[in-house]
DRENTI-529216 format. One record per atom (N, C-alpha, C, O, CB): residue number from 0; z, y, x; residue in three letters. Coordinates in steps of 0.05 Angstrom, whole numbers, always signed. Each point is the difference from the previous one (the first is absolute). Glycine has a CB too. Layout:
+-----+--------+--------+--------+--------+
: num :     up :  north :   east : residu :
+-----+--------+--------+--------+--------+
: NUM :      Z :      Y :      X :    ALA :
...
+-----+--------+--------+--------+--------+
This chain:
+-----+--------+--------+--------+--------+
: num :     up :  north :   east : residu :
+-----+--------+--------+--------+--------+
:   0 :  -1499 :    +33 :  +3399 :    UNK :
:   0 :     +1 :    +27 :    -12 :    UNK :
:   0 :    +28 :    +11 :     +0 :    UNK :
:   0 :     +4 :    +24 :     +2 :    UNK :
:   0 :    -44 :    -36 :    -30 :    UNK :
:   1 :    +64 :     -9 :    +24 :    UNK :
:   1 :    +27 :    +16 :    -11 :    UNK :
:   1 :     +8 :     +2 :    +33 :    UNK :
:   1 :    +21 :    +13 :     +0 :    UNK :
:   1 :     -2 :    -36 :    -59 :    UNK :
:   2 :    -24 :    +18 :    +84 :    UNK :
:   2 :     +1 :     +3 :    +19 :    UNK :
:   2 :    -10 :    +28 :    +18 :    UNK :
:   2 :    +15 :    +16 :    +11 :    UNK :
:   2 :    -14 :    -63 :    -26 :    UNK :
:   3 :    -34 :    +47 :    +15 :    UNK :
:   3 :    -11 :    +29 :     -2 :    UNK :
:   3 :     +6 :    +20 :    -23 :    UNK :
:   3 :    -10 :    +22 :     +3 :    UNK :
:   3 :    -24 :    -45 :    +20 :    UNK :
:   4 :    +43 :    +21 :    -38 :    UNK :
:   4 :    +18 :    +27 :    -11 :    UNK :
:   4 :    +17 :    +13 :     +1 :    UNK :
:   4 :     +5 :    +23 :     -8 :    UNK :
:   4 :    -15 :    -34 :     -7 :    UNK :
:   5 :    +28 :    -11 :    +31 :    UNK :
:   5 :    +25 :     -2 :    +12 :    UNK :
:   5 :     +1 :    +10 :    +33 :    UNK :
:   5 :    +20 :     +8 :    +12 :    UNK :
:   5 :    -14 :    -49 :    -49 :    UNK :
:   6 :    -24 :    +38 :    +45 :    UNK :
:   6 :     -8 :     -1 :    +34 :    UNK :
:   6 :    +20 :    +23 :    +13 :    UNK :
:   6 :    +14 :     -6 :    +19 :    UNK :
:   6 :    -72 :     -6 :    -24 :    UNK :
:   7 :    +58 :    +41 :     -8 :    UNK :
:   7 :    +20 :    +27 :    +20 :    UNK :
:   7 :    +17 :    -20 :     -1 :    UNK :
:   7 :     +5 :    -14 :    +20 :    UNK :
:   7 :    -10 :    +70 :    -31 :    UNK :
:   8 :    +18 :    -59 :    -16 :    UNK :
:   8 :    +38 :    -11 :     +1 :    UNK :
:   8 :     +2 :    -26 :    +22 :    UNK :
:   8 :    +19 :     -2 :    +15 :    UNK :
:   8 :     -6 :    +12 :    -76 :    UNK :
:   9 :    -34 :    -29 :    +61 :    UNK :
:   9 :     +0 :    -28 :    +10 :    UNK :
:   9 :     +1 :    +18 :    +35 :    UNK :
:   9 :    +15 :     -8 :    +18 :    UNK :
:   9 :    -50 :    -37 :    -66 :    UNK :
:  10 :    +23 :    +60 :    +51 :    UNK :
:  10 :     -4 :    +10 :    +33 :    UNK :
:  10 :    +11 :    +15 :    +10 :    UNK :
:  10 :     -5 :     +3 :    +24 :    UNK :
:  10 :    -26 :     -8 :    -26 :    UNK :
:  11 :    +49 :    +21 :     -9 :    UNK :
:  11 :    +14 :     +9 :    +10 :    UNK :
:  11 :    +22 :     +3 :    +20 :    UNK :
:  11 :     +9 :    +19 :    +13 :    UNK :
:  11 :    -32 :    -20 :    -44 :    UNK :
:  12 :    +33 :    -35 :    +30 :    UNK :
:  12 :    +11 :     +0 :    +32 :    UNK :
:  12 :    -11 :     -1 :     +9 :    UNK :
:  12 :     +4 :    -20 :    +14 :    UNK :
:  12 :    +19 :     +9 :    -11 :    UNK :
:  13 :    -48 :    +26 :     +5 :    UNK :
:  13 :    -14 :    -10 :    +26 :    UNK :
:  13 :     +5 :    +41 :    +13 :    UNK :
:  13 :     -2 :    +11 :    +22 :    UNK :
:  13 :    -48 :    -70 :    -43 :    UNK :
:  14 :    +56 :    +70 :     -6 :    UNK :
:  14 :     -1 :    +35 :    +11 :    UNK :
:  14 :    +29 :     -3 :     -4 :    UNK :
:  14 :     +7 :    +24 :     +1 :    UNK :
:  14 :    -54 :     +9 :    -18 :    UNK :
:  15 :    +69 :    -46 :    +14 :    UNK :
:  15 :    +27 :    +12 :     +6 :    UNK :
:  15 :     +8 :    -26 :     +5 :    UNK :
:  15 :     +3 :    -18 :    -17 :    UNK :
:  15 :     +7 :    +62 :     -9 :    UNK :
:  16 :     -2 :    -44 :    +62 :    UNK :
:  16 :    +20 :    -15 :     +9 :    UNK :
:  16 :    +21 :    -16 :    -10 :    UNK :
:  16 :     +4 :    -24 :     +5 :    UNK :
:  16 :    -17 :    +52 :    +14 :    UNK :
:  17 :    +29 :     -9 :    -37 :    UNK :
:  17 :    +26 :     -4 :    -15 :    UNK :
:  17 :     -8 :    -29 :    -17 :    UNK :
:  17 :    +10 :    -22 :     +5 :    UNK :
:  17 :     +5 :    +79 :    -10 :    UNK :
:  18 :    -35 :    -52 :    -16 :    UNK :
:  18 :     -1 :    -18 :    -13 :    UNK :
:  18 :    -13 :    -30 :    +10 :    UNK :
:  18 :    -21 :     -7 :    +10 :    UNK :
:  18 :    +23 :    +48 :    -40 :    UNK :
:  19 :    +18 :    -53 :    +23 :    UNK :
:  19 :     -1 :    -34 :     +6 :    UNK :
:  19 :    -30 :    -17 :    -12 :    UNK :
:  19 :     -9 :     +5 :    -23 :    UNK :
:  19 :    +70 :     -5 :    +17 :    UNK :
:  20 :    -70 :    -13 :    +18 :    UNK :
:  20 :    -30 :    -10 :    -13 :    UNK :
:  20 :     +5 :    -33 :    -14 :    UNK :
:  20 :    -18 :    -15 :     -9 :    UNK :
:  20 :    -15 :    +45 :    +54 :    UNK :
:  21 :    +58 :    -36 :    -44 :    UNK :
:  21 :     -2 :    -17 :    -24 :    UNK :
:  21 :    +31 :     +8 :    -13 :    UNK :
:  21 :    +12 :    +19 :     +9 :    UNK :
:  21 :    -49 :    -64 :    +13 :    UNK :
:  22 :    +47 :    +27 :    -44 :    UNK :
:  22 :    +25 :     +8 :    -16 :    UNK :
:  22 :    +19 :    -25 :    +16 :    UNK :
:  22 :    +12 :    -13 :    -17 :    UNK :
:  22 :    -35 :    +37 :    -41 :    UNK :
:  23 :    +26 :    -32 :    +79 :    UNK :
:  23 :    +24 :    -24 :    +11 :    UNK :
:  23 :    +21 :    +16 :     -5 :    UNK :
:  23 :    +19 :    -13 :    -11 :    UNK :
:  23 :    -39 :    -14 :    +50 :    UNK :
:  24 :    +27 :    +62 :    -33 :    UNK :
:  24 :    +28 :     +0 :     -3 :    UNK :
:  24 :    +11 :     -3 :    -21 :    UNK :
:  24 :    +22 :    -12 :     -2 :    UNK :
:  24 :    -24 :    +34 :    +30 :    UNK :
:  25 :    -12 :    -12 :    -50 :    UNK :
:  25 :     -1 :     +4 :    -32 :    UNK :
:  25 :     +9 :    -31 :     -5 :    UNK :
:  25 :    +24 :     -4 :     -7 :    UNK :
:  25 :    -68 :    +45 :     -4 :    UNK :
:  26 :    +25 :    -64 :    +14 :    UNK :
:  26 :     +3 :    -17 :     -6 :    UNK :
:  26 :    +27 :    -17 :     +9 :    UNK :
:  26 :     +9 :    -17 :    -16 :    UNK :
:  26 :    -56 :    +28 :    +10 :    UNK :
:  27 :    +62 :     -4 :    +41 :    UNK :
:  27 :    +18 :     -9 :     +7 :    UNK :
:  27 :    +19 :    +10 :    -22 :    UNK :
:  27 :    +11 :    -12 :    -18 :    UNK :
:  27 :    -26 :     +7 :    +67 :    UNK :
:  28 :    +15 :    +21 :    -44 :    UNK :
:  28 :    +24 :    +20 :    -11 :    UNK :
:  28 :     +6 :    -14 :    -34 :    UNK :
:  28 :    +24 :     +3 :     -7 :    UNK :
:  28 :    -45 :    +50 :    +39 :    UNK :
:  29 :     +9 :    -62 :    -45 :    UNK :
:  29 :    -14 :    -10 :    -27 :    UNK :
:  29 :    +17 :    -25 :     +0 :    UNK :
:  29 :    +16 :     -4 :    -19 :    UNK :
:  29 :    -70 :    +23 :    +19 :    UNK :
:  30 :    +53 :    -40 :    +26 :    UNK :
:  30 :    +11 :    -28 :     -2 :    UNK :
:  30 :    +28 :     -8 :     -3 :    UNK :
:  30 :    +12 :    -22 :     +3 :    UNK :
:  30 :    -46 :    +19 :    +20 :    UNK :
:  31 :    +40 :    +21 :    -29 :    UNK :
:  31 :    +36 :     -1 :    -14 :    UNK :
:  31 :     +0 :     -9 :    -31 :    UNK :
:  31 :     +8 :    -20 :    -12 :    UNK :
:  31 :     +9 :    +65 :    +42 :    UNK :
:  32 :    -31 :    -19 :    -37 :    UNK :
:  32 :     -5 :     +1 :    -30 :    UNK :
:  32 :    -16 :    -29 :     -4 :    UNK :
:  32 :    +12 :    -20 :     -9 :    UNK :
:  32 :    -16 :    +78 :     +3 :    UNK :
:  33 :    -18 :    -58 :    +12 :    UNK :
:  33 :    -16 :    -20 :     -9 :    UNK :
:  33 :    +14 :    -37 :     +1 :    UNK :
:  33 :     -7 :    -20 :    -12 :    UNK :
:  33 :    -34 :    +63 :    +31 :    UNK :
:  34 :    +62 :    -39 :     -2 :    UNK :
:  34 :     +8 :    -28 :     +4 :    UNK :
:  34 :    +29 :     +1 :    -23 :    UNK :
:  34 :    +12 :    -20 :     -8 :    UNK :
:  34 :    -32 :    +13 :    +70 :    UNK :
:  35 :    +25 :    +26 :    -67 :    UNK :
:  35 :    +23 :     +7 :    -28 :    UNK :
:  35 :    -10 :     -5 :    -21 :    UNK :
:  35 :    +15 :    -11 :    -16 :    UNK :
:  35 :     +5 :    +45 :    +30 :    UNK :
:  36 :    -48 :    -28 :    -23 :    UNK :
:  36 :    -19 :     -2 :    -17 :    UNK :
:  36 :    +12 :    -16 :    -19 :    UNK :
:  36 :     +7 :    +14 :    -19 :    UNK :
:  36 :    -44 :     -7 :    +49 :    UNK :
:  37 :    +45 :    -38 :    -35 :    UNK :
:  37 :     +5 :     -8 :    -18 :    UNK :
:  37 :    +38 :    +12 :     -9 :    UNK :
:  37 :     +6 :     -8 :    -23 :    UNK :
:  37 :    -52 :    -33 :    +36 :    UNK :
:  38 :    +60 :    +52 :     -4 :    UNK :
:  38 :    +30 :    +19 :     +4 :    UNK :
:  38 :    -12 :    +13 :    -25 :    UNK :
:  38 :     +8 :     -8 :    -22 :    UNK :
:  38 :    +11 :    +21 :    +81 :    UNK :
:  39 :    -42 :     +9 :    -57 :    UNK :
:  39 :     -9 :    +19 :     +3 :    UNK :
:  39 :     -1 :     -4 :    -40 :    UNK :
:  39 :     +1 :    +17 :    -17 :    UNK :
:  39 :    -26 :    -10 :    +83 :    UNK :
:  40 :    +22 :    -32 :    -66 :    UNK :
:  40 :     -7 :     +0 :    -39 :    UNK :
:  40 :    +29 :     -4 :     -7 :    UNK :
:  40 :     +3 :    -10 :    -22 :    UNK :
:  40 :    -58 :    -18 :    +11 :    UNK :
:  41 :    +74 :    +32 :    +21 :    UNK :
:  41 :    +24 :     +7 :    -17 :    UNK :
:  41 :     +9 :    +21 :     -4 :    UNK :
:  41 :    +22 :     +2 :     -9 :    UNK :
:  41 :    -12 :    -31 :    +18 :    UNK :
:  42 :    -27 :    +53 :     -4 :    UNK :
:  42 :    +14 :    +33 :     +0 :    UNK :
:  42 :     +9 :     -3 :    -27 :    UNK :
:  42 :    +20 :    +14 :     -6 :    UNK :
:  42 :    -53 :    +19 :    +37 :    UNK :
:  43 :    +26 :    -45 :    -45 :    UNK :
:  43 :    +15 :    +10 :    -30 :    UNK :
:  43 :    -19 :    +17 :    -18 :    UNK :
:  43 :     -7 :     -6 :    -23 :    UNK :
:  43 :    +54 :     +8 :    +46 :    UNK :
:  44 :    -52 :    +16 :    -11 :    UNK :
:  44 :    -15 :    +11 :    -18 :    UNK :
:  44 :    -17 :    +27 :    +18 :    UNK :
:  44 :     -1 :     -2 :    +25 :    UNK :
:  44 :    +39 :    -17 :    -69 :    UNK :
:  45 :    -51 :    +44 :    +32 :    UNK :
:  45 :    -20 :    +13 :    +17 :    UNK :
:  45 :    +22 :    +12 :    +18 :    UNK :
:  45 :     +0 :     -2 :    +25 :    UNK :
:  45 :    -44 :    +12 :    -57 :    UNK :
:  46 :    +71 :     +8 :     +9 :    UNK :
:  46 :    +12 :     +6 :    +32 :    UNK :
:  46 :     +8 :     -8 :    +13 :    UNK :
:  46 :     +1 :     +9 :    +22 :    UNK :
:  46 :     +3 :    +10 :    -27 :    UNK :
:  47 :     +9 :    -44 :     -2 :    UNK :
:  47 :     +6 :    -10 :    +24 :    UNK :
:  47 :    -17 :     -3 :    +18 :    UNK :
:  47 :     +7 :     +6 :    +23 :    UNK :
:  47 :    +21 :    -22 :    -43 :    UNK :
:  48 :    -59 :     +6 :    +13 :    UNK :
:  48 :    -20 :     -6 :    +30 :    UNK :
:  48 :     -9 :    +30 :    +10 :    UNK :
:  48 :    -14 :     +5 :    +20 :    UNK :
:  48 :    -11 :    -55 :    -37 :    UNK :
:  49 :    +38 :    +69 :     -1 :    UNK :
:  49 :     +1 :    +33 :    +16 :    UNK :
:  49 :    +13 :     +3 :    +22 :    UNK :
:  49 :     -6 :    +10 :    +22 :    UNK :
:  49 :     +7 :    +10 :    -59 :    UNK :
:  50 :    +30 :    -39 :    +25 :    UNK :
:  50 :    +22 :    +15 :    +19 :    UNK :
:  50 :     -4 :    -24 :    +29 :    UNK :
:  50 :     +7 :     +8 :    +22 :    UNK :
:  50 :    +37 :    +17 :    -71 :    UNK :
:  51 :    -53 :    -49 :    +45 :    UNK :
:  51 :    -13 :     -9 :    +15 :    UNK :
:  51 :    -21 :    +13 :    +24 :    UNK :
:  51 :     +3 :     +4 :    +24 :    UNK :
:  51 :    +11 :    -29 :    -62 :    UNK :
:  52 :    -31 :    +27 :    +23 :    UNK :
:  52 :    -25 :    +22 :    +21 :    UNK :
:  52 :    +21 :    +17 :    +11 :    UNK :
:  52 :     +0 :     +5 :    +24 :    UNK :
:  52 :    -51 :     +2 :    -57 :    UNK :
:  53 :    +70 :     +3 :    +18 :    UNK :
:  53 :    +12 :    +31 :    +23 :    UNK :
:  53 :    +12 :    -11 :    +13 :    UNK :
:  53 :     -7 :     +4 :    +23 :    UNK :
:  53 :    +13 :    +34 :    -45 :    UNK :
:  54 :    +15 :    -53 :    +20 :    UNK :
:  54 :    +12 :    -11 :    +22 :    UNK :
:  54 :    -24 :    -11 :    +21 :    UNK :
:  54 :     -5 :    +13 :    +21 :    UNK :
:  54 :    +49 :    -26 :    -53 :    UNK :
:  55 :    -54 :     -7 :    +26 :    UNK :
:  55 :    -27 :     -3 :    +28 :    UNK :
:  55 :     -6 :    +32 :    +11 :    UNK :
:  55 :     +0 :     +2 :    +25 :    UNK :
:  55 :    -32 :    -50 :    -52 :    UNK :
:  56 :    +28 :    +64 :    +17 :    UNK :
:  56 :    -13 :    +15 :    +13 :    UNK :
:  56 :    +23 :    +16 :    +20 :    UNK :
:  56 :     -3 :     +8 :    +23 :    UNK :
:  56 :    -36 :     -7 :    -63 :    UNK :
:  57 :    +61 :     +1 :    +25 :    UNK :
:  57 :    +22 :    +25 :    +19 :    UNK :
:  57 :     -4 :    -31 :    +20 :    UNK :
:  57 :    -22 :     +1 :    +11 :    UNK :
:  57 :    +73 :    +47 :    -48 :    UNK :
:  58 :    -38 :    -75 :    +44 :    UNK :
:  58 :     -3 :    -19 :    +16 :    UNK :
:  58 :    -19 :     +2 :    +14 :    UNK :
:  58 :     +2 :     +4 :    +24 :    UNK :
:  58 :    +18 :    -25 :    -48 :    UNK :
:  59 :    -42 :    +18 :    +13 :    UNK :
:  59 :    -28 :    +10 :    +25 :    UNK :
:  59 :     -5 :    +20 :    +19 :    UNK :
:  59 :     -9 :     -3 :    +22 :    UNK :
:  59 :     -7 :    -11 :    -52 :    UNK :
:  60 :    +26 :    +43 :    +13 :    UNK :
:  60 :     +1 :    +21 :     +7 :    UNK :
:  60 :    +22 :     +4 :    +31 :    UNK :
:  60 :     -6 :    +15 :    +19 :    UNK :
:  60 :    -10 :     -5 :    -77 :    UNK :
:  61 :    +38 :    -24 :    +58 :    UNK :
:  61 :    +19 :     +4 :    +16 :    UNK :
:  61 :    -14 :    -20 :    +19 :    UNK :
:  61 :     -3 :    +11 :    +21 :    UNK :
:  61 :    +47 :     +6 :    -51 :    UNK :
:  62 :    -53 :    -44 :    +30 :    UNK :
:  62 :     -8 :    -14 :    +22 :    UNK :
:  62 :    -14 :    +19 :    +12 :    UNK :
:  62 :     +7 :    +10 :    +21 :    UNK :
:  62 :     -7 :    -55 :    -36 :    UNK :
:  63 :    -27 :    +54 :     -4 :    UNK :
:  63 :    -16 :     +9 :    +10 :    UNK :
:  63 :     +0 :    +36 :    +25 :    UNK :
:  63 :    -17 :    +11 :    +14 :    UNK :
:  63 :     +6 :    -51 :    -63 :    UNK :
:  64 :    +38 :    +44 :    +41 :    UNK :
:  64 :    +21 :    +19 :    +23 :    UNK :
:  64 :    +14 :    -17 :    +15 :    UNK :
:  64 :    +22 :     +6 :     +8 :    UNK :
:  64 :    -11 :    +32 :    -38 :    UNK :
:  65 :    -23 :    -62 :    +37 :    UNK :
:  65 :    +26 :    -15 :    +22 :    UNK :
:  65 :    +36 :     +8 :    -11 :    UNK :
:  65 :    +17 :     +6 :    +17 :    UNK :
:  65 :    -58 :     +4 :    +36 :    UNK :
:  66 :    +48 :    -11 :    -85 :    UNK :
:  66 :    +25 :     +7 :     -2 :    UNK :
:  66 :     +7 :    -27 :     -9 :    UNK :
:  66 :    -18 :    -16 :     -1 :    UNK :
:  66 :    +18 :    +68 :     -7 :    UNK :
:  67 :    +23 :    -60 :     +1 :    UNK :
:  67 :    +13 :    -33 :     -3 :    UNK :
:  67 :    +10 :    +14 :    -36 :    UNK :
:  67 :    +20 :    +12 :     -9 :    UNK :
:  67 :     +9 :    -40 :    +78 :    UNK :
:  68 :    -55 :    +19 :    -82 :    UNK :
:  68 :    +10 :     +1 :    -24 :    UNK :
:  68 :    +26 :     +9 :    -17 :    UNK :
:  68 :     +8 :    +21 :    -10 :    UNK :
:  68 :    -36 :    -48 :    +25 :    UNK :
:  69 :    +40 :     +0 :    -13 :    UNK :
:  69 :    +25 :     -4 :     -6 :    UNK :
:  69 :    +22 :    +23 :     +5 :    UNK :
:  69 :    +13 :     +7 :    -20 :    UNK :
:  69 :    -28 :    -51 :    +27 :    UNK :
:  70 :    +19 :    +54 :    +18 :    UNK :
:  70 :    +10 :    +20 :     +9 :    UNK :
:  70 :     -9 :    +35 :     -6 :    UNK :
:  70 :    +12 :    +21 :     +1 :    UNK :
:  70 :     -5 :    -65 :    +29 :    UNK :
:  71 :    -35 :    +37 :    -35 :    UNK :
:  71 :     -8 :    +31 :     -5 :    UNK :
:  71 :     +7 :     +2 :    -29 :    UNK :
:  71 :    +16 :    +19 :     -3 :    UNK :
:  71 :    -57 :    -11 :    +38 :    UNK :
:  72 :    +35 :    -24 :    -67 :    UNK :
:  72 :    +10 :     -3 :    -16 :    UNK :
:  72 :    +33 :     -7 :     -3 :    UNK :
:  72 :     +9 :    +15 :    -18 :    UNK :
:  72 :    -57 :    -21 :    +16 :    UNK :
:  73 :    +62 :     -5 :     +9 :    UNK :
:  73 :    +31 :     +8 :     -4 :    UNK :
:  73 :     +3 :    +19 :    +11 :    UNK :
:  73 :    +23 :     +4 :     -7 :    UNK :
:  73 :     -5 :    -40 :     +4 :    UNK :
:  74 :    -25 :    +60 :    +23 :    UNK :
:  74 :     +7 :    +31 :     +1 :    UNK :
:  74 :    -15 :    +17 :    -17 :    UNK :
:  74 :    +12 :    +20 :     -8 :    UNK :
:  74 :     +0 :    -26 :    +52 :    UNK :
:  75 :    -37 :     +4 :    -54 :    UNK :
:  75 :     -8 :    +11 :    -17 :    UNK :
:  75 :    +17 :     +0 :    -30 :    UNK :
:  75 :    +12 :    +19 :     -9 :    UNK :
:  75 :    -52 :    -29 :    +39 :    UNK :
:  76 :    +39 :    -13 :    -41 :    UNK :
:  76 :    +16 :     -8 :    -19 :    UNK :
:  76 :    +24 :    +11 :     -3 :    UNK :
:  76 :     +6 :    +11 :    -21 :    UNK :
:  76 :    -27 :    -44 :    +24 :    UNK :
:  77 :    +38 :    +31 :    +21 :    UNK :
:  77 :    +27 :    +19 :     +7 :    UNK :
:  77 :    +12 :    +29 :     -7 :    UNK :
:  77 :    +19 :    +10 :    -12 :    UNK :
:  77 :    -31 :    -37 :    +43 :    UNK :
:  78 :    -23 :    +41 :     -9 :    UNK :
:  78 :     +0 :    +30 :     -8 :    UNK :
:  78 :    -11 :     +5 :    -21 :    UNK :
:  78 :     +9 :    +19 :    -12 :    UNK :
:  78 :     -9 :     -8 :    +50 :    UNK :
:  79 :    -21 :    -25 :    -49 :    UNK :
:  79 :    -12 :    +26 :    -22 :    UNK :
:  79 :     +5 :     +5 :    -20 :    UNK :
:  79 :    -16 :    +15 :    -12 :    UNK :
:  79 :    -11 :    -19 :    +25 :    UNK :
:  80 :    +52 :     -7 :    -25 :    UNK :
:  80 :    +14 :    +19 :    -24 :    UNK :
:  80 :    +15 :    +26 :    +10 :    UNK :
:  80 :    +10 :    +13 :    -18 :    UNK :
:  80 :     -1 :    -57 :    -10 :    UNK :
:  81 :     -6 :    +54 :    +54 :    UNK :
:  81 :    +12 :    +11 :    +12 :    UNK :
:  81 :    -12 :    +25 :    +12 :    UNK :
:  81 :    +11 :    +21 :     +3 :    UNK :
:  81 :     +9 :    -62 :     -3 :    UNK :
:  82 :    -47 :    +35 :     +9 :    UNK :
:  82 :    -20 :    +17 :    +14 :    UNK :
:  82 :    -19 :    +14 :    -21 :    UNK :
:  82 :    -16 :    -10 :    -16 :    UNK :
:  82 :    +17 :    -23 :    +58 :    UNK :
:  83 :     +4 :    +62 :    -37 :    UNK :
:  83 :    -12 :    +16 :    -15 :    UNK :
:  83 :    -34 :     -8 :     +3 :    UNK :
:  83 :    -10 :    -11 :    +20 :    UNK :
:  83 :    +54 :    +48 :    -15 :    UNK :
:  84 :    -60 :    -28 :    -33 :    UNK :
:  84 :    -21 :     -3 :     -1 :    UNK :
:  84 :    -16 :    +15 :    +26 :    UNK :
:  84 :    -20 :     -8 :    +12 :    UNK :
:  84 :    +32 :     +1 :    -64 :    UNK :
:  85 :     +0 :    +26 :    +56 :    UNK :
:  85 :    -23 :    +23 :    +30 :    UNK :
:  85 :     +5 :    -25 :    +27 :    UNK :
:  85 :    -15 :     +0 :    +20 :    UNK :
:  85 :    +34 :    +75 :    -31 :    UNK :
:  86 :     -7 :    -87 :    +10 :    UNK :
:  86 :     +4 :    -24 :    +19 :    UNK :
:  86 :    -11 :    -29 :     -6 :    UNK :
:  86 :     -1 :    -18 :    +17 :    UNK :
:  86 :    +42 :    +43 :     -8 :    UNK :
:  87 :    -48 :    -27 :    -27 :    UNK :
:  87 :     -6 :    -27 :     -3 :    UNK :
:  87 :    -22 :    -23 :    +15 :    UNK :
:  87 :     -1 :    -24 :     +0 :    UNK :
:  87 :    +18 :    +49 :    -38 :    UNK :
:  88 :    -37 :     +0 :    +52 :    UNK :
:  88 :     -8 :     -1 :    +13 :    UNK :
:  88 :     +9 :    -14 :    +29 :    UNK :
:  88 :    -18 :     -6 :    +15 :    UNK :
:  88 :     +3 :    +37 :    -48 :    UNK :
:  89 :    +35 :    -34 :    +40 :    UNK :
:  89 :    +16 :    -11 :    +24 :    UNK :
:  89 :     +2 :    -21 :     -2 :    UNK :
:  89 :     +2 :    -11 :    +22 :    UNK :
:  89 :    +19 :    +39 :    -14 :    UNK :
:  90 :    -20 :    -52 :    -37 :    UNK :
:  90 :     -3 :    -20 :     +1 :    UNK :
:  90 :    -32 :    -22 :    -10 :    UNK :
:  90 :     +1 :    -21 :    -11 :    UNK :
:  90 :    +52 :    +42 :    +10 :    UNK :
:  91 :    -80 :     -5 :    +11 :    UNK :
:  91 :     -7 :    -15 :     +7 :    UNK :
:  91 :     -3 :     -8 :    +28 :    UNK :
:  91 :     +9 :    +15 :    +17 :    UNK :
:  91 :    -20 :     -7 :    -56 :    UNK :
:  92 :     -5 :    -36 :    +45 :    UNK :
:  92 :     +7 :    -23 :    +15 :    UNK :
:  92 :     -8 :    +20 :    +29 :    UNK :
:  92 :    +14 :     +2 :    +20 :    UNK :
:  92 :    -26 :    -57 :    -58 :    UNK :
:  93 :    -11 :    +67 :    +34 :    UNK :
:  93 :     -5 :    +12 :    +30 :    UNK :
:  93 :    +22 :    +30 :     +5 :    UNK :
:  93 :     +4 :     +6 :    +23 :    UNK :
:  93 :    -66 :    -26 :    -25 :    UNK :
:  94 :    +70 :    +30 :    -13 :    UNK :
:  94 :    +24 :    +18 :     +3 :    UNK :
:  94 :    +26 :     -3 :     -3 :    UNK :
:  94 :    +17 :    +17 :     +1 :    UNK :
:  94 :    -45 :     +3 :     -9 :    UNK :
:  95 :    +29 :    -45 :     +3 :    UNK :
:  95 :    +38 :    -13 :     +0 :    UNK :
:  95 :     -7 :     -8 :    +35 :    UNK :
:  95 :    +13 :     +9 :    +19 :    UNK :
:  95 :     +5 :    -44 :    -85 :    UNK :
:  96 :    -42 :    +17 :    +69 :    UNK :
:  96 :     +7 :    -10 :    +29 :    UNK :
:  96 :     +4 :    +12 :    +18 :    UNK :
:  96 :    +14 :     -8 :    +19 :    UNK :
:  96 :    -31 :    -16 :    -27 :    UNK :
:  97 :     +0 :    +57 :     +6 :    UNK :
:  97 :     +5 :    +21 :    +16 :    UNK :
:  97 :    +31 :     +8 :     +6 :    UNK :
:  97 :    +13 :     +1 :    +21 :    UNK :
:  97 :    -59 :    +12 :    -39 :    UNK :
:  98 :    +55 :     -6 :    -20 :    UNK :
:  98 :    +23 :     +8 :     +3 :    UNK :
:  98 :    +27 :    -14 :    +25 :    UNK :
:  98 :    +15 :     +9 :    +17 :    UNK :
:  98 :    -37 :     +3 :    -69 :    UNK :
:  99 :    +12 :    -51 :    +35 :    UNK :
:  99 :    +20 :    -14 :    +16 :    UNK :
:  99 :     -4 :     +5 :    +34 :    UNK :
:  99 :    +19 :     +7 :    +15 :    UNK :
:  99 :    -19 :    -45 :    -58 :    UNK :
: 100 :    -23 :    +34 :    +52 :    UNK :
: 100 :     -2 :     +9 :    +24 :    UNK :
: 100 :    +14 :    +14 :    +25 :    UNK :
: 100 :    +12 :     -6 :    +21 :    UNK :
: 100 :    -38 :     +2 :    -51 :    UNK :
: 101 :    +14 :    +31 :    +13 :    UNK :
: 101 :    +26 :    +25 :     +7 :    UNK :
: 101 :    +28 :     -6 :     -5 :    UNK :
: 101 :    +15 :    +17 :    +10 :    UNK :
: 101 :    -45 :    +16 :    -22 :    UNK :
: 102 :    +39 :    -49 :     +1 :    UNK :
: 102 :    +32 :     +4 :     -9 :    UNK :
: 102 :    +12 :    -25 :    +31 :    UNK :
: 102 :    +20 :     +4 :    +13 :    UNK :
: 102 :    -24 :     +4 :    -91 :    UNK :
: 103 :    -14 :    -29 :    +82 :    UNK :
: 103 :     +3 :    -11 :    +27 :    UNK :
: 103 :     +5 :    +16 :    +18 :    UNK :
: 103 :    -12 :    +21 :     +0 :    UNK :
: 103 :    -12 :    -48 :     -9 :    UNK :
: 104 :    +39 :    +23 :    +25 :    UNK :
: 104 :     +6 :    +16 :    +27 :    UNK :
: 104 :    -18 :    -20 :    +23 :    UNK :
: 104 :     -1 :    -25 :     -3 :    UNK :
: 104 :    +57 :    +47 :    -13 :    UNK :
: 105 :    -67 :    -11 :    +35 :    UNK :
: 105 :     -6 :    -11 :    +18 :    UNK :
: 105 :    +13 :     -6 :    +22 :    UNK :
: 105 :     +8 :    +19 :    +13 :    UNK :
: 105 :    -37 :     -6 :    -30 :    UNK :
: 106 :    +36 :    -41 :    +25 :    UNK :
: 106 :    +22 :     -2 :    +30 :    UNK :
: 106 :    -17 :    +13 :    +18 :    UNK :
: 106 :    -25 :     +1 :     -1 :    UNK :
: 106 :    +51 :    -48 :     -3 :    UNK :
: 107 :    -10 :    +56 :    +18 :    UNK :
: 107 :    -10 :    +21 :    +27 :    UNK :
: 107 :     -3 :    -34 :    +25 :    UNK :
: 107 :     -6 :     +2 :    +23 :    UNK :
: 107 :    +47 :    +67 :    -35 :    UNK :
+-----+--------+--------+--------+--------+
């Protein structure tokens, strides 16, 4: 029964391509965290396992743009006491990489 009630949402990759028919990426993506898991009971307290979750996520977020973490965060960190709010927009992960991009010159 909790299956046939469920049936549009459960079938739906079958009418859009896009969506993946099981969760492996979800779950790859997951095996960082999950192997920290015992790390994970020293946050201290809720915010800290907040400021935890955010850090995972800007980290995820930048792999997940092919950007090298580390590097997109120490220029972020750099500019944004600096970069007006109508810009702030430039430092996320898929529009910093753009930016960096363009600022490459290409050898001829």
């Amino acid at each position: 029964n909790y299956m046939l009630s469920r049936w549009a949402d459960f079938a739906r990759y079958a009418d859009d391509g896009r969506i993946c028919m099981t969760n492996n990426a979800a779950e790859r993506a997951l095996r960082g965290v999950a192997c920290g898991r015992k790390n994970w009971s020293f946050a201290g307290s809720d915010r800290g396992a907040d400021r935890a979750a955010i850090m995972l996520t800007l980290i995820t977020t930048a792999r997940l743009n092919d950007i090298d973490p580390k590097a997109w965060l120490a220029d972020v960190l750099a500019r944004i006491a600096e970069l007006p709010v109508s810009r702030l927009h430039e430092l996320l992960p898929w529009e910093w990489k753009a930016i960096k991009a363009m600022e490459i010159p290409v050898a001829a």
